[in-house]
Backbone as a printed PyTorch tensor [residue, N CA C, xyz], in Angstrom:
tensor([[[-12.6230,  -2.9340, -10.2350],
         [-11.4030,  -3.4290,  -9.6100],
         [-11.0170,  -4.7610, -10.2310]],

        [[ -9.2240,  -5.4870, -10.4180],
         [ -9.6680,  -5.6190, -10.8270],
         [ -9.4800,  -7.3340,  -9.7480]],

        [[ -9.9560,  -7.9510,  -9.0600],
         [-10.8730,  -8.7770,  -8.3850],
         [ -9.6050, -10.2570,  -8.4190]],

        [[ -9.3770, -10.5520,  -9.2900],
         [ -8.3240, -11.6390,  -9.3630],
         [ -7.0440, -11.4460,  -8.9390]],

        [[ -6.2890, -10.1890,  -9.7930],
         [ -4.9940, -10.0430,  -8.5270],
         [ -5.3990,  -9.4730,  -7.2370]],

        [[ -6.2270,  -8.7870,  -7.0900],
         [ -6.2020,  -8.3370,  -6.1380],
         [ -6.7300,  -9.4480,  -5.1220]],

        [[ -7.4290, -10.5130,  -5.0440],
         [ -7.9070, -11.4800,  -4.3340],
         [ -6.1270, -12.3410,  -3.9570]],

        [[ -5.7210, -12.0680,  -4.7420],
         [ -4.2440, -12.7350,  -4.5960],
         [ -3.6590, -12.0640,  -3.7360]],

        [[ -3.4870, -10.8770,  -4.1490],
         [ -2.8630,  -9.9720,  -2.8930],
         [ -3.3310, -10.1910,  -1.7150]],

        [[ -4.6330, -10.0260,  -1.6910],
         [ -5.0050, -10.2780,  -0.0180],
         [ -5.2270, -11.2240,   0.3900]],

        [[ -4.7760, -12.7130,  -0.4620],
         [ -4.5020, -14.1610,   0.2540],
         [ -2.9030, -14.2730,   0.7310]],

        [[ -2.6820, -13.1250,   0.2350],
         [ -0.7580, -13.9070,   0.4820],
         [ -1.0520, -13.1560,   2.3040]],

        [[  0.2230, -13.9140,   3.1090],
         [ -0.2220, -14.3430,   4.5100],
         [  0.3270, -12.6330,   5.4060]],

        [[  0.8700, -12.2560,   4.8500],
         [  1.3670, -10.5880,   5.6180],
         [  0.7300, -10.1680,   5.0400]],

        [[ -0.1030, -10.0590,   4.1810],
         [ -1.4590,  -8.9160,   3.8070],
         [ -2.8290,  -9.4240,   4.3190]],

        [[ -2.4370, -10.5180,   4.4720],
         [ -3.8630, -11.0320,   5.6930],
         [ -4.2940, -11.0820,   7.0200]],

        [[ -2.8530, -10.8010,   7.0930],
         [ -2.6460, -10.5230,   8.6640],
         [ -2.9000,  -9.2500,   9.0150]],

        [[ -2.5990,  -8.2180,   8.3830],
         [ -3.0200,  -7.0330,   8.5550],
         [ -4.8620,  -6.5040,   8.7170]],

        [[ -5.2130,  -7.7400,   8.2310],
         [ -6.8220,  -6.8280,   7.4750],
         [ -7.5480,  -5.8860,   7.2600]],

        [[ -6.1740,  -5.5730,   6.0290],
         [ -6.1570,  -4.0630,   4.9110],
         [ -7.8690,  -4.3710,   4.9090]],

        [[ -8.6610,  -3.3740,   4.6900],
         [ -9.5390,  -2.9590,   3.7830],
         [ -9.6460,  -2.0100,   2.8740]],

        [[-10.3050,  -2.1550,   1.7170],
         [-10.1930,  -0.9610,   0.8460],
         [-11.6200,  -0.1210,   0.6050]],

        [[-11.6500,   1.0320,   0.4770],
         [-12.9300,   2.0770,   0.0970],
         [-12.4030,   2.7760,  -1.0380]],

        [[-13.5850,   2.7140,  -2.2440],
         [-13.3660,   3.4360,  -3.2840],
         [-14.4010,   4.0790,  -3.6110]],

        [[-13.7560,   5.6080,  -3.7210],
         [-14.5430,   7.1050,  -3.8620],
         [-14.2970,   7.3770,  -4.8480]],

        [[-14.9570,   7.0830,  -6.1210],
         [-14.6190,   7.6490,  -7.4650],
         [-13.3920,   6.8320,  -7.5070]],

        [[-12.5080,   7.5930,  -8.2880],
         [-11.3650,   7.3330,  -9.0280],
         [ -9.9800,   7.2390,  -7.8300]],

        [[-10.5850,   7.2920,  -6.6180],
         [ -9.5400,   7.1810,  -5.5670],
         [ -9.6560,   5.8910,  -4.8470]],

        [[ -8.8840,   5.0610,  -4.2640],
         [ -8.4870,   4.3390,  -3.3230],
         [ -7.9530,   4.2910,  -2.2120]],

        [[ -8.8860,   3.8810,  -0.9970],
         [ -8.0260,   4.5700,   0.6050],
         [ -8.2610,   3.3440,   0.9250]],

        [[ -6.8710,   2.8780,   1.4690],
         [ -6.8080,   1.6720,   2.2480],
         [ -7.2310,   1.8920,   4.1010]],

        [[ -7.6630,   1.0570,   4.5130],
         [ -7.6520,   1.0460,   5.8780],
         [ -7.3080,   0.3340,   6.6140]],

        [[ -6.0820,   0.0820,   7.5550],
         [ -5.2050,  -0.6150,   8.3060],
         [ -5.9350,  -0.6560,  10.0140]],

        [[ -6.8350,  -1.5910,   9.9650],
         [ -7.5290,  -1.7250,  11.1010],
         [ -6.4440,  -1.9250,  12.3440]],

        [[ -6.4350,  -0.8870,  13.9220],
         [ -5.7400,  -0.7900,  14.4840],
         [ -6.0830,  -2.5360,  15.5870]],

        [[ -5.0570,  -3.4450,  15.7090],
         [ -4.7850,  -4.1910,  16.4180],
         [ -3.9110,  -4.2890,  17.2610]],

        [[ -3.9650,  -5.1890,  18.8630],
         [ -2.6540,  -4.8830,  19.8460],
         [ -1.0770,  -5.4840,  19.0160]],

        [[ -1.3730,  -6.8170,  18.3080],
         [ -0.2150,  -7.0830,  17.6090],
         [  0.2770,  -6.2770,  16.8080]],

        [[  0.0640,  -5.0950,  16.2870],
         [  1.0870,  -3.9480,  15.1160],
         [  1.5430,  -3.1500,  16.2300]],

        [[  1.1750,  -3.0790,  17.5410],
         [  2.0490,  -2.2930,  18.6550],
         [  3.2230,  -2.3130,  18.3380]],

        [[  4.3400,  -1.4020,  18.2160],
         [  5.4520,  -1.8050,  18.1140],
         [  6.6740,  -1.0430,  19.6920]],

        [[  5.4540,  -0.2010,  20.1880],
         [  6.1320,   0.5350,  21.1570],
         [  5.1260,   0.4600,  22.1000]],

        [[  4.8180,  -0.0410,  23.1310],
         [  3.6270,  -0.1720,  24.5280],
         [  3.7190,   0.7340,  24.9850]],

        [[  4.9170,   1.7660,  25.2530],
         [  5.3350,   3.0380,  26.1190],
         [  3.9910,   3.8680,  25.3420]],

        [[  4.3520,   4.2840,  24.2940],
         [  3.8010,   5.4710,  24.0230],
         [  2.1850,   5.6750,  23.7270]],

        [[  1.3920,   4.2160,  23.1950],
         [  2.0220,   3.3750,  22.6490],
         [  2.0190,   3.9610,  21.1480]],

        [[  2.9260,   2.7740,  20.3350],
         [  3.0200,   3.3880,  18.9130],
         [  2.7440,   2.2780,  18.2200]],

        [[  2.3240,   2.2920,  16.4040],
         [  2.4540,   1.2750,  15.8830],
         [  3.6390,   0.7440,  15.3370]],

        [[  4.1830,  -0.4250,  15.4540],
         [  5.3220,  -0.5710,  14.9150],
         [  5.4810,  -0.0940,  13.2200]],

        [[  6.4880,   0.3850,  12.9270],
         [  6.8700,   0.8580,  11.8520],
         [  7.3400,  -0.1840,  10.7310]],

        [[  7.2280,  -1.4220,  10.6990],
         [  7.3170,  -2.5570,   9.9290],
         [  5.5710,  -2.4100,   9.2950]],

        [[  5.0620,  -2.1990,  10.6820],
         [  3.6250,  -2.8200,  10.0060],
         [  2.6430,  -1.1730,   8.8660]],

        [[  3.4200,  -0.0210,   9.2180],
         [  3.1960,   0.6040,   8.8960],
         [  3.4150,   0.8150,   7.3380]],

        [[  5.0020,   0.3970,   7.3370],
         [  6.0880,   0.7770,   6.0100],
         [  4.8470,  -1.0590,   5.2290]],

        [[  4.5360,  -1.6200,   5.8500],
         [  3.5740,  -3.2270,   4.6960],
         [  2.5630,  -2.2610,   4.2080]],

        [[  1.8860,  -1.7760,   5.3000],
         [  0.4630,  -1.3170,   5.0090],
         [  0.5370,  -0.7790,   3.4130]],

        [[  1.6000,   1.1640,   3.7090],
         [  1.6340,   1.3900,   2.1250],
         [  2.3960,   0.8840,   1.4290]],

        [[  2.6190,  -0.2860,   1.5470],
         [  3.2860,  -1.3610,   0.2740],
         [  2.3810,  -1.7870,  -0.1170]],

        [[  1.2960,  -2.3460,   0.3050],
         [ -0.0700,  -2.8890,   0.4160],
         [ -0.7810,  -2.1060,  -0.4190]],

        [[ -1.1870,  -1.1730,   0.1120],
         [ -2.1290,   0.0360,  -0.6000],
         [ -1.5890,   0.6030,  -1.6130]],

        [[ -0.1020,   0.6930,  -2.3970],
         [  0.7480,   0.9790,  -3.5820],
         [  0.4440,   0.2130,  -4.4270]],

        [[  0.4280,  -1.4150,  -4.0000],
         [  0.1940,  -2.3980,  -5.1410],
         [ -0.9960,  -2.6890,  -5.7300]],

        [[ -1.8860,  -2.5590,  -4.6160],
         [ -4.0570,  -2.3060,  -4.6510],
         [ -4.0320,  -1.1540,  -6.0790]],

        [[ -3.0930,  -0.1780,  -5.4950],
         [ -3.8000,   1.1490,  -6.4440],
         [ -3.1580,   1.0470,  -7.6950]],

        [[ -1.9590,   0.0550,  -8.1480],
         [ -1.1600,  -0.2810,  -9.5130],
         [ -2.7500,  -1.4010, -10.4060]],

        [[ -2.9290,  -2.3190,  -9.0960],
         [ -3.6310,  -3.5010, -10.2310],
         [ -5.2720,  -2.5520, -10.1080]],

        [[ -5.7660,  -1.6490,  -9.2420],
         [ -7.0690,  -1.3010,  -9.8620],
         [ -6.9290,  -0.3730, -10.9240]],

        [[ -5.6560,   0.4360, -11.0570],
         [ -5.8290,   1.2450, -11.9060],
         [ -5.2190,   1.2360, -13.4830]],

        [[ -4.8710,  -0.4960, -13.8650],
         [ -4.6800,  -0.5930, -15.2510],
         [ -4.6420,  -2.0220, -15.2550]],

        [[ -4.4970,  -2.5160, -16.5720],
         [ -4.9170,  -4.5640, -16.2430],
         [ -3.5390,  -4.9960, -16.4770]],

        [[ -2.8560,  -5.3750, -15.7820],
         [ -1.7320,  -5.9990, -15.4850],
         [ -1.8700,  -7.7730, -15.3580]],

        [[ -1.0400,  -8.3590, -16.0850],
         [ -1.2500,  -9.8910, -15.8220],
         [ -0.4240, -10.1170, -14.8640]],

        [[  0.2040, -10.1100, -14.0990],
         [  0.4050, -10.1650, -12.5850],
         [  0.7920,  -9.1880, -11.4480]],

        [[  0.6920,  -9.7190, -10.2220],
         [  1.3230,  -8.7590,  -9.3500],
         [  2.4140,  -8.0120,  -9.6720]],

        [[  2.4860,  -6.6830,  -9.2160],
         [  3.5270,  -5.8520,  -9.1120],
         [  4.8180,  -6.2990,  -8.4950]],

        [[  6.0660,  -6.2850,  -8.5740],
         [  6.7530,  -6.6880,  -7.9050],
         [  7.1690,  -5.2270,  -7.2700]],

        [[  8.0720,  -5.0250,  -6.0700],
         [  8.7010,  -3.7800,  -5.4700],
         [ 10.1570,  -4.0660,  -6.2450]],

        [[ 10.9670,  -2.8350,  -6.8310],
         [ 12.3600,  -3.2440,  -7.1220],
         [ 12.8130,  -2.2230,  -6.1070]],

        [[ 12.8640,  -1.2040,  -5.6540],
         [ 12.9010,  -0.4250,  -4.7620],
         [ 11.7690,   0.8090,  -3.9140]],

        [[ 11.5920,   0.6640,  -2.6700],
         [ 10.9490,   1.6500,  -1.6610],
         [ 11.7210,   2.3980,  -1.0520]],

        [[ 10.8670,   3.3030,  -0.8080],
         [ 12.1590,   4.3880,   0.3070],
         [ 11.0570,   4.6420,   1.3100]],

        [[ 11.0390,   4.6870,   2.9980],
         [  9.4780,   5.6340,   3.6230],
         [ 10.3560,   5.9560,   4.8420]],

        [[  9.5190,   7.1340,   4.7680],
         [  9.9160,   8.5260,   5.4450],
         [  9.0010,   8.3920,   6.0730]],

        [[  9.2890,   7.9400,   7.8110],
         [  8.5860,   7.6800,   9.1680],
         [  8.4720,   9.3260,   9.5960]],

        [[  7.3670,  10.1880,   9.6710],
         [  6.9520,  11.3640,  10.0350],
         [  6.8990,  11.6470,  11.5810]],

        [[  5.7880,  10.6980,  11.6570],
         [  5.7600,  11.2620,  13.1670],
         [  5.1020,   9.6130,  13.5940]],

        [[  4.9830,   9.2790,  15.4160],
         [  4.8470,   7.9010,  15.6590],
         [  3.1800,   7.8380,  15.1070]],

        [[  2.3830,   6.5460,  14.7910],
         [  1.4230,   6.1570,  14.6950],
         [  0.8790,   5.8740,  15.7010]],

        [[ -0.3310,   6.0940,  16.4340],
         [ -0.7690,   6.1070,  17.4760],
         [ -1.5740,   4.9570,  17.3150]],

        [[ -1.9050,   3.9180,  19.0770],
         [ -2.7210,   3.2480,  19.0410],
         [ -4.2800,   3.5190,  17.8120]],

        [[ -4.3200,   3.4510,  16.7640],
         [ -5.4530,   3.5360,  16.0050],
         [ -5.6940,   3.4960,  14.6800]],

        [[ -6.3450,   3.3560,  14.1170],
         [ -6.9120,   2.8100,  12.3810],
         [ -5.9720,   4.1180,  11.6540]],

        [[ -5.2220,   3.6410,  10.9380],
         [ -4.2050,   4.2800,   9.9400],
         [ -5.2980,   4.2550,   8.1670]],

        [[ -5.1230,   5.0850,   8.1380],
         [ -5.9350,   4.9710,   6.2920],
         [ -4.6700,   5.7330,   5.5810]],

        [[ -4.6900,   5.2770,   4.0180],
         [ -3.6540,   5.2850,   2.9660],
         [ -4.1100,   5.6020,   1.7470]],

        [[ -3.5330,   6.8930,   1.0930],
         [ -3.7290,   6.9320,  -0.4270],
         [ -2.3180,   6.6200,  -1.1540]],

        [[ -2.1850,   6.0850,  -2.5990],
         [ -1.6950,   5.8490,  -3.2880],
         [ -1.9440,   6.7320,  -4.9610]],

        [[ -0.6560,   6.6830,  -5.1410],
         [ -0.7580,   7.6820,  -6.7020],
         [  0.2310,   6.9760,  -7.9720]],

        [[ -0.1420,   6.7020,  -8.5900],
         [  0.6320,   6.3520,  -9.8430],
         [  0.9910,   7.5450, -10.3320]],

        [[  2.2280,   8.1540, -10.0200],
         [  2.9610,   9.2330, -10.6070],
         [  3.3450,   8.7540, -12.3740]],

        [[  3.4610,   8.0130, -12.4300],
         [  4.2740,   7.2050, -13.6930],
         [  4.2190,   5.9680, -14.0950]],

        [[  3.0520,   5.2330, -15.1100],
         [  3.2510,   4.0900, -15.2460],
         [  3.7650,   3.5590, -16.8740]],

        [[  4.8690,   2.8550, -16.9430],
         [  5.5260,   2.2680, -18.3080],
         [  5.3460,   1.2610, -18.7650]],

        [[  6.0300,   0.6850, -19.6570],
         [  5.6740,  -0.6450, -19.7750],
         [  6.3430,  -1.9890, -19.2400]],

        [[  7.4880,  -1.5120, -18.3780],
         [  8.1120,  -2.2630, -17.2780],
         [  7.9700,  -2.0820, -15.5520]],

        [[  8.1430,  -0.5560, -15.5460],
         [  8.4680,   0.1970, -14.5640],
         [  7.4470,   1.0470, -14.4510]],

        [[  6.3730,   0.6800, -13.0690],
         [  5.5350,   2.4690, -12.6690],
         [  6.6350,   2.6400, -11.3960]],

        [[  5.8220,   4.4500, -10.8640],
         [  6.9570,   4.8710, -10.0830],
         [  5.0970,   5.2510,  -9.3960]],

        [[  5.3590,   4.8590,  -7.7940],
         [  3.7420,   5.2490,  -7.3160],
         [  4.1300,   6.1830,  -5.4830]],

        [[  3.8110,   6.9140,  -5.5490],
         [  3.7200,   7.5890,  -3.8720],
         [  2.8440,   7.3620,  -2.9830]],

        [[  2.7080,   7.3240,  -1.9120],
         [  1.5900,   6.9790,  -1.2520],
         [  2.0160,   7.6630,   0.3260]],

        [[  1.0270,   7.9860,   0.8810],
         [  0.9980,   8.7320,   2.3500],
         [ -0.3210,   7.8290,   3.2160]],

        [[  0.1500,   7.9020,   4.7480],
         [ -0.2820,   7.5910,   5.3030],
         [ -0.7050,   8.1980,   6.8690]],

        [[ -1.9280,   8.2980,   6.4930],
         [ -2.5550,   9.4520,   7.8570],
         [ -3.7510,   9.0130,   9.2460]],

        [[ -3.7180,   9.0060,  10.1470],
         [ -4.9260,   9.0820,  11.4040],
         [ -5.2160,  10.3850,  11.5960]],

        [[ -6.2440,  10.5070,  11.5710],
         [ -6.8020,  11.7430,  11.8400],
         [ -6.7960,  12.8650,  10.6770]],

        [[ -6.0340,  13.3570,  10.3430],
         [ -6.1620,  14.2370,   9.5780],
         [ -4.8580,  14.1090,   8.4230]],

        [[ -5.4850,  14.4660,   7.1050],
         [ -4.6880,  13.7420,   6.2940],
         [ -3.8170,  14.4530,   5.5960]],

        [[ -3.5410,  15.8530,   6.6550],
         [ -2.6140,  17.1650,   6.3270],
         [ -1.4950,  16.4070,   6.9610]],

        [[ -1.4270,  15.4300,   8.2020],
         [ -0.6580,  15.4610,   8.8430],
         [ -0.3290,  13.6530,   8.7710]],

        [[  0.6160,  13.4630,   7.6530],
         [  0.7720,  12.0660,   7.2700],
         [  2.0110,  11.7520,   8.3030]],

        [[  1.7110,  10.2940,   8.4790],
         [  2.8300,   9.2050,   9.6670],
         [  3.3630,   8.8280,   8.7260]],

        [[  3.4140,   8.6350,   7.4670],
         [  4.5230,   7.7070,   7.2070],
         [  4.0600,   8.1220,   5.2580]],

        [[  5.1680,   8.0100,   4.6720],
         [  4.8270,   8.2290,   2.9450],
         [  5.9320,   7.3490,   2.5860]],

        [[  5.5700,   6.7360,   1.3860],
         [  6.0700,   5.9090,   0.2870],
         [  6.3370,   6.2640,  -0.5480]],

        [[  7.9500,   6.2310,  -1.2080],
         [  8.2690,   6.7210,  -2.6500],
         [  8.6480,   4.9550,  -3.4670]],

        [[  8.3130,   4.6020,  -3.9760],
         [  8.7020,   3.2820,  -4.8730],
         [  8.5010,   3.3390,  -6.0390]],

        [[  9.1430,   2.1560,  -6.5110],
         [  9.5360,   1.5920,  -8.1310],
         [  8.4860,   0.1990,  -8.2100]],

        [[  7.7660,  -0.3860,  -8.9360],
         [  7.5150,  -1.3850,  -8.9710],
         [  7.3850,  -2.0320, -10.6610]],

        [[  8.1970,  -3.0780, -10.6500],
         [  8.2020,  -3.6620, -11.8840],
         [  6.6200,  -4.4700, -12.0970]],

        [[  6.3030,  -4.0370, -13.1720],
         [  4.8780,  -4.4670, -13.5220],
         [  4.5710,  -4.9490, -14.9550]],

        [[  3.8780,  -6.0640, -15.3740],
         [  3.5830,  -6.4770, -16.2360],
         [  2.0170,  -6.2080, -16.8900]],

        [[  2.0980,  -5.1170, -17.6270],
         [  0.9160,  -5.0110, -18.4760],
         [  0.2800,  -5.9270, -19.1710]],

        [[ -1.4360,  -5.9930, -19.6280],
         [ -1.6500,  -6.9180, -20.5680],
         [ -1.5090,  -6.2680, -22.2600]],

        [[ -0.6510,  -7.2780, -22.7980],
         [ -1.1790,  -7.2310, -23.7550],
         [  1.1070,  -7.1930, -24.4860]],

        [[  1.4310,  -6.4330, -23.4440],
         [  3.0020,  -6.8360, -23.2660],
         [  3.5270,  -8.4580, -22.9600]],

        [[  4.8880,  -8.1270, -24.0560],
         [  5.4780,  -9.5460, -24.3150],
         [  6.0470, -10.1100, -23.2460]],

        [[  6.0710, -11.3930, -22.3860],
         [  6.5260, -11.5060, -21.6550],
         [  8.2130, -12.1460, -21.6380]],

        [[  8.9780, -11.8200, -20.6670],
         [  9.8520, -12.6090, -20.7950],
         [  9.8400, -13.6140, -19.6370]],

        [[  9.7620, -14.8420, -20.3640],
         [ 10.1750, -16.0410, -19.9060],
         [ 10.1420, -16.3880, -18.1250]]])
């Protein structure tokens, strides 16, 4: 992994607040979004709020860009799209991420997000993220 951006990522203050953890199985990455009363976003049902849901796989998109090639900095998002499935229930949400496409400006990465069973995802991520490879020229 690779330990420096990613230590960055999880100092900046909305990814700390969450306290993502990550597990790596081979060549995969599953984030885990430990369930707390503050990501409530609905007490009725209750549900997790869908802000904290749509960070999480923003979170776990950018983890799976910098472990899976050496980039000299963070990813930026230029566009996300997420498709809220069904509500998130009071409890620990886990996340995979996929680099469908990575360039030398632009990867394109998906990511789903499941409790319980991971046929039946709460929430998926389609995004763009502008990324800086090593070894690419920078501009300014």
């Amino acid at each position: 992994m690779r330990s420096d951006l990613l230590s960055t990522l999880m100092a900046a203050p909305y990814v700390s607040k969450f306290d993502v953890q990550f597990e790596r199985m081979g060549d995969e990455l599953t984030g885990i979004l430990p369930f707390d009363d503050s990501i409530v976003g609905n007490p009725l049902i209750p549900a997790l709020h869908g802000g904290a849901v749509g960070a999480f796989l923003e979170i776990i998109s950018t983890a799976s860009l910098i472990t899976g090639q050496k980039l000299v900095r963070l990813p930026k998002p230029i566009n996300i799209t997420i498709d809220y499935m069904r509500p998130a229930k009071a409890a620990d949400v886990y996340a995979r991420a996929i680099v469908a496409r990575s360039g030398r400006r632009v990867a394109n990465v998906r990511a789903e997000a499941w409790q319980g069973r991971r046929q039946a995802p709460v929430a998926t991520l389609h995004g763009h993220f502008l990324i800086t490879p090593e070894g690419e020229i920078e501009d300014g």
